[in-house]
C-alpha positions in Angstrom: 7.4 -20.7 45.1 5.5 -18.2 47.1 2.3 -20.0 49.3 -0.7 -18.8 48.3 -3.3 -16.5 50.5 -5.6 -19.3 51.0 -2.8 -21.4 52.5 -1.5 -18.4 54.3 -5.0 -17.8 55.7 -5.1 -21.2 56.8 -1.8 -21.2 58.6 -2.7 -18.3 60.5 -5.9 -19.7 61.5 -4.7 -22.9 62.7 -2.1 -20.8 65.1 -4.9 -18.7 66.3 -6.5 -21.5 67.3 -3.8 -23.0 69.2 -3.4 -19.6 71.1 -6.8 -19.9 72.3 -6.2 -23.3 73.5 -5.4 -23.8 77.4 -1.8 -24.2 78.2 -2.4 -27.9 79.8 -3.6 -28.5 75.8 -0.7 -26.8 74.1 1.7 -28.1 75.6 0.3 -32.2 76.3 3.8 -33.3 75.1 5.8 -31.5 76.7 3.6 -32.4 80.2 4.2 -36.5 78.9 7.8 -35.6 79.1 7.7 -34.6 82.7 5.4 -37.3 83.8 7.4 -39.7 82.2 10.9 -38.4 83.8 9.2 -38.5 87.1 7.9 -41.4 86.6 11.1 -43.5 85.6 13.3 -41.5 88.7 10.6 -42.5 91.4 10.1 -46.1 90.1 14.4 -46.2 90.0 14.2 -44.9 93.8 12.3 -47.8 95.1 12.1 -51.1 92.8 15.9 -51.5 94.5 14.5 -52.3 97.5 13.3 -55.3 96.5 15.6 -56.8 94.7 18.4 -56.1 97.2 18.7 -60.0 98.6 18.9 -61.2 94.9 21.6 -58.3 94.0 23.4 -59.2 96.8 23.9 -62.9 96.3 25.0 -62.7 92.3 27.3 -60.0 93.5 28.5 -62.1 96.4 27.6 -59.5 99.2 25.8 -59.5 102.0 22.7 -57.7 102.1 23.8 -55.2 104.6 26.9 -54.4 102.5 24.4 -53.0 99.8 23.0 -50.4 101.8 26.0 -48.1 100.1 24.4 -48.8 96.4 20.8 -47.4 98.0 22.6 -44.7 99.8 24.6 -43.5 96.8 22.0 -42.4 94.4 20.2 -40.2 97.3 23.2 -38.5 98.2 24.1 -37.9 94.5 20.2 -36.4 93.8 20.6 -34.5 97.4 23.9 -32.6 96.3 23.7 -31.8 92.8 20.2 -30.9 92.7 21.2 -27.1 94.0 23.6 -27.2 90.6 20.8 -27.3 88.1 19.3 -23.5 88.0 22.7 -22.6 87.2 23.0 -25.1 84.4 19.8 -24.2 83.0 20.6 -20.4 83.0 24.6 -21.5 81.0 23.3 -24.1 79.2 19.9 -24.1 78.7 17.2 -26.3 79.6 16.6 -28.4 76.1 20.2 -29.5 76.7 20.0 -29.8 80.0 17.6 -32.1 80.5 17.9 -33.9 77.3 21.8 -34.5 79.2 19.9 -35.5 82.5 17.7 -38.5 80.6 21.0 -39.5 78.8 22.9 -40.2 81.6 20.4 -41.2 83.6 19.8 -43.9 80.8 23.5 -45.0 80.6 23.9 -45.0 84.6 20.6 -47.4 84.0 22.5 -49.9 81.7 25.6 -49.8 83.9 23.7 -50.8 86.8 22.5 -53.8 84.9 26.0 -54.6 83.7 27.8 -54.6 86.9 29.8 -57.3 88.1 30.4 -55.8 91.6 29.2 -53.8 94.1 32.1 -51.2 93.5 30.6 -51.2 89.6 27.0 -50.7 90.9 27.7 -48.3 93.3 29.6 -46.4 91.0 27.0 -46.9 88.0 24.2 -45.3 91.0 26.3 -42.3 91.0 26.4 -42.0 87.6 22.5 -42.2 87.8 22.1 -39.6 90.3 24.3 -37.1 88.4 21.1 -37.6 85.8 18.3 -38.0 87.9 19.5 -34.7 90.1 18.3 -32.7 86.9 15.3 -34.0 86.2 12.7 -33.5 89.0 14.0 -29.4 89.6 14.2 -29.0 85.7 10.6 -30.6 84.7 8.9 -28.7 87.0 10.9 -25.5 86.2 10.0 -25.9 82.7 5.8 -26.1 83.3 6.4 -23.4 85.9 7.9 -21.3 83.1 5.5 -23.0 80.3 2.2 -23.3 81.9 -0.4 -20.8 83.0 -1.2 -20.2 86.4 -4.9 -21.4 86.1 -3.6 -24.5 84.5 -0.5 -24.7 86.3 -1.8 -27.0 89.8 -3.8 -29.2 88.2 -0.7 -29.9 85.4 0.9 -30.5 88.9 -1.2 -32.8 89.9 -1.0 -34.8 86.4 2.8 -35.1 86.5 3.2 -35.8 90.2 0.7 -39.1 89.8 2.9 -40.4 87.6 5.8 -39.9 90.3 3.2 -41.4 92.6 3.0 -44.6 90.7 6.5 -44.8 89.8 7.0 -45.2 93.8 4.0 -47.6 94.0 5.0 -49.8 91.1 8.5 -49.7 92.1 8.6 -52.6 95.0 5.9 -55.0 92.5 7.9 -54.2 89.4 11.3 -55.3 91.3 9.5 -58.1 93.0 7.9 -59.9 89.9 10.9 -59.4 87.7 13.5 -60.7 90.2 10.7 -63.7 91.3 10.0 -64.4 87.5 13.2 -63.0 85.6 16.5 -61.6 86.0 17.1 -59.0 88.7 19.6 -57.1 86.1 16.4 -56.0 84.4 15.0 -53.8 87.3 18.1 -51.4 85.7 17.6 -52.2 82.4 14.0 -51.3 82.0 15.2 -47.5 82.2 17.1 -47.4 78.6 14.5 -47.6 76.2 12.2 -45.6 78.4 15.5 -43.1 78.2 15.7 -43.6 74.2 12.1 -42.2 74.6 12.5 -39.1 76.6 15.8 -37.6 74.5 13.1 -38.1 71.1 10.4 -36.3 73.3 12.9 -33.5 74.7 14.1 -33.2 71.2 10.9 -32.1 70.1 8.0 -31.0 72.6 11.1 -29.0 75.3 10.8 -25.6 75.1 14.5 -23.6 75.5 15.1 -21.1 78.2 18.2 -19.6 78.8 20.0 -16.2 79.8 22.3 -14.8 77.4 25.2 -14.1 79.7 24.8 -17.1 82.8 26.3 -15.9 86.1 29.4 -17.3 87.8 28.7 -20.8 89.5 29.3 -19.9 93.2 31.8 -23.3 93.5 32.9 -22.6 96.9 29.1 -21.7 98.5 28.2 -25.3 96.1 31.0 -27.4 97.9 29.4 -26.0 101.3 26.0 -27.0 100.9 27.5 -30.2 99.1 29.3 -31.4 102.3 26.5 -30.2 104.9 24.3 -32.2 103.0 26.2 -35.6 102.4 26.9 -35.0 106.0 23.5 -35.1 107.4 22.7 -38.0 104.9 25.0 -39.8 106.3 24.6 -39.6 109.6 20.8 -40.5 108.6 22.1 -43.8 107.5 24.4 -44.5 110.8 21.5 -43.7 112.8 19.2 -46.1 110.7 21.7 -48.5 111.5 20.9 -51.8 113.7 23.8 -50.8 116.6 23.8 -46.7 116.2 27.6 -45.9 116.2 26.8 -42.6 118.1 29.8 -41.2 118.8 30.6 -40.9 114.5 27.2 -40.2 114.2 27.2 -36.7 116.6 31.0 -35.9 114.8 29.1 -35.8 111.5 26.0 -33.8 112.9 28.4 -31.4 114.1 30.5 -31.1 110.5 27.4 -30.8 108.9 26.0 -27.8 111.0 29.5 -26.4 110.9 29.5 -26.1 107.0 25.7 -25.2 106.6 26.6 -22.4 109.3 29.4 -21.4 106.9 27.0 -21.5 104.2 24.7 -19.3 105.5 27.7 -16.7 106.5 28.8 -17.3 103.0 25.4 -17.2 101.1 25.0 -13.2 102.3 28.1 -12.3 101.0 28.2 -13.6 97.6 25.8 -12.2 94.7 24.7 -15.7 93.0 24.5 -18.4 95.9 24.3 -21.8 94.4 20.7 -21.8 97.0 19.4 -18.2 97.2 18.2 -18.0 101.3 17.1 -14.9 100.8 13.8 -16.5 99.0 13.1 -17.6 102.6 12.0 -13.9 103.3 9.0 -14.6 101.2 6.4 -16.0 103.5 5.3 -18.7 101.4 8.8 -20.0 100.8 9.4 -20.6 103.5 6.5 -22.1 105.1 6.1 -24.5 101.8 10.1 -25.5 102.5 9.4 -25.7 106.3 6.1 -27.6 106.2 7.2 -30.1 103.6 10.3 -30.8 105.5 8.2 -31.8 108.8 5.8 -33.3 107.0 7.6 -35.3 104.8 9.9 -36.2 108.5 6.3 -37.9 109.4 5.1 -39.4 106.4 8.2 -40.5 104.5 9.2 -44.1 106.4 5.3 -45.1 105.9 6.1 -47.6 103.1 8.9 -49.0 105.0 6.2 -49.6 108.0 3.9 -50.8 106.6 5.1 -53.4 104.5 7.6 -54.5 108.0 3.9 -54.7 110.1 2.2 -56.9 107.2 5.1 -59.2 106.9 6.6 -59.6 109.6 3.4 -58.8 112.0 0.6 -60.6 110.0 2.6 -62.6 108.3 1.9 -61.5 105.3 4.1 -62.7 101.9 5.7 -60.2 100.0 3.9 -60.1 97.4 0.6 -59.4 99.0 2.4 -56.8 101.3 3.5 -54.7 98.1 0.0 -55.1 96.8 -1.2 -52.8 100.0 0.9 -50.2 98.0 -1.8 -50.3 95.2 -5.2 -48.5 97.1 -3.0 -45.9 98.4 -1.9 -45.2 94.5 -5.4 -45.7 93.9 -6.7 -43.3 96.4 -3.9 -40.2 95.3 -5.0 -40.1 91.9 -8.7 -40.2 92.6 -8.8 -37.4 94.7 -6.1 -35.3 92.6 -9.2 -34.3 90.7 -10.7 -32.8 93.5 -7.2 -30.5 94.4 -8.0 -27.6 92.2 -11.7 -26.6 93.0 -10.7 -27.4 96.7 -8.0 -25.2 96.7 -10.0 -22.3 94.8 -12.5 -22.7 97.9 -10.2 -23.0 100.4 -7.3 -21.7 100.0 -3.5 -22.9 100.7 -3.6 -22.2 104.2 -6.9 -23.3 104.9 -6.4 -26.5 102.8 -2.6 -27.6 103.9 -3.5 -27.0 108.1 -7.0 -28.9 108.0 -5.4 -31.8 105.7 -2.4 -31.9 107.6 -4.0 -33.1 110.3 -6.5 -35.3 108.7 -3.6 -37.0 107.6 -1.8 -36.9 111.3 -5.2 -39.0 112.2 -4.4 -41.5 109.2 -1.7 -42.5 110.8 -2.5 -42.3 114.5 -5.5 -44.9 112.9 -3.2 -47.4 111.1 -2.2 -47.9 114.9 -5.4 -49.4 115.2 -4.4 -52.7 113.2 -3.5 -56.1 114.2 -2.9 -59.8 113.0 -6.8 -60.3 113.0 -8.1 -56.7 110.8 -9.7 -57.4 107.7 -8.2 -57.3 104.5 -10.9 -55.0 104.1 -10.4 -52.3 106.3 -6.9 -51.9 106.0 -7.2 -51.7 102.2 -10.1 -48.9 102.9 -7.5 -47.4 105.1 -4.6 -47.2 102.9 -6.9 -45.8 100.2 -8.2 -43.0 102.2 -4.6 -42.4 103.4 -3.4 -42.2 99.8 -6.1 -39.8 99.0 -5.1 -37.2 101.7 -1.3 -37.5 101.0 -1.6 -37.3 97.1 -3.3 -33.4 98.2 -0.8 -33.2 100.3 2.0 -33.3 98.2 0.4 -32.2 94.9 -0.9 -28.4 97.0 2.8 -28.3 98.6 5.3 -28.9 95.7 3.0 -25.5 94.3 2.8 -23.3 97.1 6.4 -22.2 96.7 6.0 -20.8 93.6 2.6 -18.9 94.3 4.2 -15.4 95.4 7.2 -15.5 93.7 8.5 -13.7 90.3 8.6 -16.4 88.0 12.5 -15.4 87.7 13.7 -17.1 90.6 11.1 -20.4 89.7 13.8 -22.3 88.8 15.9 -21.6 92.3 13.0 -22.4 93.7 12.8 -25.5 92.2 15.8 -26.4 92.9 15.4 -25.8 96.4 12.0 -27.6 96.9 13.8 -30.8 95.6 16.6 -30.5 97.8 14.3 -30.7 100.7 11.8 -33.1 99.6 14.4 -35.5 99.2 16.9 -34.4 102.4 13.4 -34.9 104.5 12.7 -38.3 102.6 16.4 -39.7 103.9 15.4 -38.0 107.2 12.0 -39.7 107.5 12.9 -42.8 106.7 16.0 -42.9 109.5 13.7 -41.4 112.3 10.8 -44.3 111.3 13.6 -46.8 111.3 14.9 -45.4 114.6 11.3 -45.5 116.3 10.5 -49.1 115.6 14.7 -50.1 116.7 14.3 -48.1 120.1 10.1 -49.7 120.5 11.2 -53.1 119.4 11.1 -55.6 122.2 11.6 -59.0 121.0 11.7 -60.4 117.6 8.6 -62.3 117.4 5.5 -61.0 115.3 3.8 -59.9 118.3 6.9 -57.3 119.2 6.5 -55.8 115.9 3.4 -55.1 116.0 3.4 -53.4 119.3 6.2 -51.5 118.4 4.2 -50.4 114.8 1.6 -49.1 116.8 3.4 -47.0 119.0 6.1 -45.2 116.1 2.9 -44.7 114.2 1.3 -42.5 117.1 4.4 -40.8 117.1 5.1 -40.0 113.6 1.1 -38.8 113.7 2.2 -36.9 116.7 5.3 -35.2 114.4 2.8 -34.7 111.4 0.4 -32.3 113.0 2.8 -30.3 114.5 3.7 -29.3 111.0 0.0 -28.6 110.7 0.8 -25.4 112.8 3.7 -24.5 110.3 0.9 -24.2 107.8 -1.4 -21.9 110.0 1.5 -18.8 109.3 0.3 -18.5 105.7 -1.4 -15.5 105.0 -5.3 -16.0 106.0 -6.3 -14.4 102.4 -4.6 -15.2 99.2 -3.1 -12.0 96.9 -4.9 -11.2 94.1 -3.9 -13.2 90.7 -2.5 -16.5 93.0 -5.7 -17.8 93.3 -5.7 -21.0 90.8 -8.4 -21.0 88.5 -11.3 -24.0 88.4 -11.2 -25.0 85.1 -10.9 -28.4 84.2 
C-alpha cells in the first residue's frame, strides 16, 4: 500500500532535519563505537602490568619470563597496523572492523583461559592481530565521516576515552587481581566485544574501492621485520644486564631492511606505507614531532609509579591512584583544544605546549619523600592537562593538508609511530633510571628519578623545534571551526 503525502512529507522532513544537524550529532553512535574500541585496546595495553606477579605464579613462571606476553601484543599492533588501509580498501571497513572487535574479543577469552605462558603468549598475538585494526580504522572512519569543523573536537571525545582506558588500566588490574581472579583482567573484554560487533553492525558507515589494489607483500614483510627488529632490541636494551652485542646486531638488521624499504617503497606503485606523504610538510612534522615527543613522555607512568613506591614508599594502590588527576586534568582541558587551536594555530599551539610540557617534567624533578600529597597531585593534573592537548592537536595535524584519499594511509602510519615511539620511550626511560641508579635503597631511586626526568624534559623540548617548521599561517579551509 502506497504511504500517503502526509507521511511522505514527514519522512522528508525528519531527514532534512538530520542534514542540518552537525556531524559530531549525526553520527553520536558511530563516535561511541570508536571511543569505546579505544577505550577497551588502551585499558588491554596497561591493566597487564599489574597483574603480571599474580599471572606469573598461577602459570608457574617467573615474573621476568612474562615480559614475552607484554612484548607480544606491541609487536603484533606495531606490524600489522601498516596492513589495515589495504584491508579497508579489499574488504571494507564495516567488515573490517567488525573482524578487528571479534578477534580482539576471542584473543580476550583466550587470554583468560590459558594454562601457560605459551597459551597466553599466543592468545596476545591473537589479540594484536584485532587490536592492530582498530585504532588506524576508528579514526579513518570519523576522518572520512566527520566534518572538518567538527572533526578535532570528535578527536578529542574519542581520544579521552583512550586516555582513561590507560589510566583505569593499572587500578582496574590491581583491584580485580587484589579482590578477584586475575583471569578476569582478559575477560572483561568479551562482552564489551559482544557490544561493539552490535554497534559496528548498525551505526559503521561502509567505505570501500571497487577494485582494491595489490597488497605490496614483499614491501609489508620489510617494514614487518624492521619493525619487530627495533622492538626488540627496545626490550634487550630495557633489560636489567643490556646484552649489547645482540642488541647492536638487531639495530643493524633493522636499519638494513628499513633501508631496503625505502629503496623498495620508490619503486613499487602501492607501498604497504606510502613515504611519499612525507613530502607534505605537515606529515611529516606531525610523524616526526610525535615520535620525539612521545620518546620523552611515553616511560612517564612507568616513573612515576617506580618514584612513589619505591622512593616514598608509597603502596600500590595509592601509587596507581596518582594516575587519576592526570586523567582528570586531560579531559578538562580537551574542552579548551578547539577555540585554542582556532586562535593559535598548530604551530603556534604544538611549539609553546611542547615546551610547557618539557617544564612538567623538568618540575616533577622537584619531588621527594617529604612533598605533599598536595602538590604532587596538583602537578600531575596540570601535567595531564598539557599532554591530553598534546596528543589530542597531534594525532589531527596529519590529516590537516592532506586529500582525504590518502586519510586512511595516513592513519595507518600515525599508529605505527605512536606506538613504535611508545616501545621506544618506555626502553630509553627504563635505560636512564638503570645507567643513574646507584644503590637500591629508596634514597638511590629518587636521585636517580630526578635526574632521567631532566633529561627526558631535556628530549621533549627539542621536539618543540620540530614543531616550529610548520607553516607560520594555516591554508585556507584547515582552520578548525569553534563551534561547540
Amino acid at each position: 500500500m502506497p504511504s500517503s503525502p502526509a507521511a511522505s512529507s514527514a519522512t522528508a522532513a525528519t531527514a532534512d532535519d538530520l542534514a542540518t544537524l552537525p556531524s559530531r550529532e549525526r553520527y553520536s553512535g558511530l563516535i561511541w563505537l570508536v571511543a569505546a574500541s579505544f577505550f577497551m585496546q588502551s585499558l588491554d595495553s596497561t591493566i597487564v602490568n599489574t597483574a603480571v606477579p599474580a599471572v606469573a605464579t598461577a602459570l608457574h613462571e617467573t615474573p621476568l619470563n612474562m615480559r614475552s606476553a607484554l612484548t607480544s601484543y606491541v609487536l603484533t599492533l606495531a606490524i600489522l597496523i601498516p596492513a589495515t588501509p589495504w584491508l579497508c580498501d579489499r574488504f571494507g571497513t564495516r567488515r573490517v572492523f567488525g573482524a578487528a572487535i571479534s578477534v580482539f574479543a576471542i584473543g580476550s577469552l583466550l587470554c583468560g583461559l590459558s594454562q601457560t605462558l605459551q597459551e597466553l603468549v599466543m592468545a596476545r598475538v591473537l589479540q594484536g592481530i584485532g587490536g592492530a585494526a582498530l585504532m588506524p580504522v576508528g579514526r579513518y572512519i570519523l576522518v572520512r565521516t566527520i566534518d572538518k569543523r567538527d572533526f578535532v573536537q570528535v578527536m578529542s571525545t574519542v581520544s579521552t576515552f583512550g586516555l582513561l582506558g590507560s589510566v583505569l588500566g593499572p587500578l582496574l588490574g590491581g583491584a580485580l587481581v587484589e579482590y578477584a581472579n586475575w583471569r578476569l583482567i582478559f575477560l572483561i573484554n568479551v562482552p564489551v566485544g559482544i557490544v561493539g560487533v552490535w554497534l559496528n553492525y548498525r551505526e559503521m558507515p561502509e567505505y570501500r574501492l571497487e577494485t582494491a589494489h595489490r597488497f605490496d607483500l614483499f614491501g609489508f614483510m620489510l617494514f614487518a621485520a624492521s619493525s619487530a627488529l627495533l622492538l626488540t632490541a627496545s626490550e634487550f636494551a630495557a633489560d636489567t644486564t643490556v646484552r649489547w652485542g645482540q642488541m647492536g646486531l638487531l639495530i643493524v638488521l633493522a636499519i638494513a631492511f628499513g633501508a631496503s624499504y625505502v629503496w623498495h617503497s620508490h619503486r613499487t606503485k602501492h607501498p604497504v606505507a606510502d613515504l611519499t606523504l612525507l613530502r607534505v610538510r605537515s606529515v611529516w612534522v606531525a610523524l616526526s614531532g610525535n615520535l620525539l615527543t612521545r620518546l620523552g613522555v611515553s616511560g612517564m607512568f612507568l616513573l612515576i609509579v617506580l618514584f612513589l613506591q619505591v622512593g616514598c614508599g608509597w603502596s600500590p594502590l595509592a601509587a596507581g591512584l596518582m594516575m587519576v588527576p592526570q586523567a582528570l586534568g586531560s579531559i578538562c582541558c580537551k574542552w579548551l583544544v578547539n577555540r585554542t587551536l582556532v586562535r593559535l594555530g598548530y604551530r603556534r599551539l604544538l611549539f609553546g605546549n611542547t615546551l610547557i610540557v618539557a617544564a612538567l617534567l623538568a618540575m616533577f624533578a622537584l619531588l621527594g619523600p617529604h612533598t605533599p600529597i598536595a602538590l604532587i597531585t596538583l602537578l600531575v593534573f596540570v601535567y595531564g592537562g598539557f599532554m591530553g592537548m598534546q596528543y589530542t592537536v597531534m594525532n589531527t595535524l596529519i590529516y590537516t593538508d592532506l586529500d582525504v584519499k590518502h586519510a586512511s594511509m595516513a592513519s595507518s602510519m600515525a599508529s605505527t609511530t605512536q606506538y613504535l615511539s611508545m616501545s621506544f620511550g618506555i626502553a630509553l626511560a627504563t635505560i636512564l633510571m638503570q645507567t643513574l641508579l646507584h644503590g637500591q635503597d629508596s634514597a638511590a631511586y629518587v636521585v636517580a628519578f630526578r635526574w632521567t626526568m631532566l633529561v627526558l624534559a631535556v628530549i621533549t623540548a627539542v621536539a618543540s623545534r620540530v614543531f616550529a617548521r610548520l607553516d607560520k599561517t594555516p591554508p585556507t579551509g584547515q582552520r578548525v571551526s569553534s563551534t561547540p
